[in-house]
N, C-alpha and C positions, 0 to 999 in steps of 0.2 A: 198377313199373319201366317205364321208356321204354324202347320196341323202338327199335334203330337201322334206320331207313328203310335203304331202296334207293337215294334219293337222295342218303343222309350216306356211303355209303358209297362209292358213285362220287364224290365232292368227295375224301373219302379218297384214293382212290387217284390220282388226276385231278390234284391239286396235291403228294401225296408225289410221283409223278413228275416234276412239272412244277421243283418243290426240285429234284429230282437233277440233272437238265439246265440249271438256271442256276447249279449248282455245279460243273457237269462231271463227275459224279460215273460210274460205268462202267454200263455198259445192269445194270437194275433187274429185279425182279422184287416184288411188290407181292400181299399177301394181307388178307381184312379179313374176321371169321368175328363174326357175331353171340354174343350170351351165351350161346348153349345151344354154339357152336363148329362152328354151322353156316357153312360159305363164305358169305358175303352179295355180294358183288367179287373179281376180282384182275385182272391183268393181269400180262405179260411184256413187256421192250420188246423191241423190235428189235436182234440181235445177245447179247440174255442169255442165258449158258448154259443147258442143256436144266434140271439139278438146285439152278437158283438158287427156283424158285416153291418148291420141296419145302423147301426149306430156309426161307422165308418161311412159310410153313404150317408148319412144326415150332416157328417162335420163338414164331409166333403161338398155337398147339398148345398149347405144354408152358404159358402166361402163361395162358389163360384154363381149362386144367386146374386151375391150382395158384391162377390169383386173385391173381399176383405176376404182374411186368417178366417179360421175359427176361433182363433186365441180372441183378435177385434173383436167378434162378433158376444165373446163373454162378457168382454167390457161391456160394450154396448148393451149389453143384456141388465146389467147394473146398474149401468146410467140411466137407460131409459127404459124400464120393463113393460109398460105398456105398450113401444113401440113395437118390442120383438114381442110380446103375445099377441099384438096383431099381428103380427109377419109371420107366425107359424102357420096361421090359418089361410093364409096367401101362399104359401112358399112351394106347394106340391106335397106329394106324397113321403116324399124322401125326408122332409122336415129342415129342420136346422136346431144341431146340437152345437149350443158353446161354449165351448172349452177348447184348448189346443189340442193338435193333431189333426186338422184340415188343414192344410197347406198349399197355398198356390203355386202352381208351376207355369215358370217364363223361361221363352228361349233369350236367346242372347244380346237381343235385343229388347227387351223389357217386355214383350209383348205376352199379354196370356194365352197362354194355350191350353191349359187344364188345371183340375185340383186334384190332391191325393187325402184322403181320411185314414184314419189306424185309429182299431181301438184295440183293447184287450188289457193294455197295461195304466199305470197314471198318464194323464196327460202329457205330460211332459216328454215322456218316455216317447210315447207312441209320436208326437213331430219328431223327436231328435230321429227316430227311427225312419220315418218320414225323409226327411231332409238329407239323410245320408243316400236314401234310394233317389231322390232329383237329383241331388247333387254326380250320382254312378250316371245315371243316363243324360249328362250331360247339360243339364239345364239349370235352372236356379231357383231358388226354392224364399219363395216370397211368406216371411210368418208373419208380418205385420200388418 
């Protein structure tokens, strides 16, 4: 397996935010946790609320717990909601938020090597914004 660098993962964050601001999107908050689901990055912008980073670490959290999206893990959360309110109570401290905007990240070879969280805007927003920053440092950005 490829370690995702220090480098890959300030590119990460560096152009997820950089998306936001040429989208206009509302102040960010940006998390990027290597495969073991260690913080490798994050940042907060200026003017984000205090519980936007927690919530980007929870997307990112619950997706490289489970080795699915955050987006999956909404579904999932609909399908089965007993199964994910047991799995909050398992999952650590960081949680798991689902909705999109946790994103997996694979090198070139499919293999995982970390996730990215964004909150601050709609869901939506915050993966696309996502996936434009995996996609800058080279790697692929798994939402499903």
């Amino acid at each position: 397996m490829t370690d995702l660098t220090l480098a890959q993962a300030q590119t990460i964050v560096t152009r997820s935010l950089a998306v936001a601001r040429e989208r206009g999107l509302n102040p960010m908050a940006v998390v990027v946790l290597d495969a073991r689901g260690a913080i490798k990055a994050a940042a907060c912008e200026d003017g984000c609320s205090v519980g936007r980073w927690k919530i980007a670490h929870g997307k990112a959290n619950g997706a490289i717990e489970l080795g699915i999206s955050s987006r999956r893990l909404g579904a999932m959360a609909v399908e089965r909601p007993h199964f994910f309110a047991g799995l909050t109570t398992v999952i650590g401290e960081a949680g798991a938020i689902p909705v999109a905007g946790g994103v997996l990240i694979r090198d070139a070879s499919g293999a995982l090597v970390g996730v990215c969280g964004m909150s601050g805007d709609t869901s939506d927003n915050d993966e696309a914004a996502v996936v434009a920053g995996i996609e800058a440092a080279g790697l692929l950005a798994d939402c499903g």
